[in-house]
Steps between C-alpha positions, in 0.01 A plus 500: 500500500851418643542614863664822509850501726497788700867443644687589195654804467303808321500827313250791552503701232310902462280544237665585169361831432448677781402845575725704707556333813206338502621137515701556877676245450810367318615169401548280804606111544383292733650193668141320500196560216286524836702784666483705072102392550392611868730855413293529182216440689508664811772772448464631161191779455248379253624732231844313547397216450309592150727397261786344704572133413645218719759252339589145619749308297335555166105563597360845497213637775298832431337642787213242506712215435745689849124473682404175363853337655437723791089369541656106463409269741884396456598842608792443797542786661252659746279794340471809665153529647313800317438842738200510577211750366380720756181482550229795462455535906913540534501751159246744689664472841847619304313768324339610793798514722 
């Protein structure tokens, strides 16, 4: 498999058939693939990102092909570091209070 270039330029795209306002998003461009990938990522809501497609010169990405790019050890850009789950001690001490 050819090593994907994630400094070209790239098109996010909503899903085609979308419910009303579901998909949140428009069409956007991005300067890099890696910026279009880390905003699918870790901006769009999961239902966003159902159906949405990410284009680079002529290759197509559905949402797992977006993660798969995103999951790359090539990846360039820094990730975000997921929240953190609270844990059961911290959900009763917030319930309590």
């Amino acid at each position: 498999m050819p090593t994907f270039n994630y400094s070209k330029s790239a098109e996010l795209f909503p899903a085609a058939i979308r419910k009303k306002k579901r998909a949140g998003f428009a069409y956007r461009r991005f300067d890099t693939a890696a910026d279009a990938v880390r905003f699918a990522i870790e901006e769009l809501p999961a239902d966003s990102l159902n159906g949405a497609y990410l284009q680079v010169d002529e290759a197509r990405f559905d949402q797992n092909g977006i993660r798969a790019l995103y999951e790359s050890q090539d990846f360039p850009l820094t990730r975000r570091t997921p929240k953190a789950k609270p844990t059961t001690e911290q959900t009763a001490a917030v319930a309590a209070a």
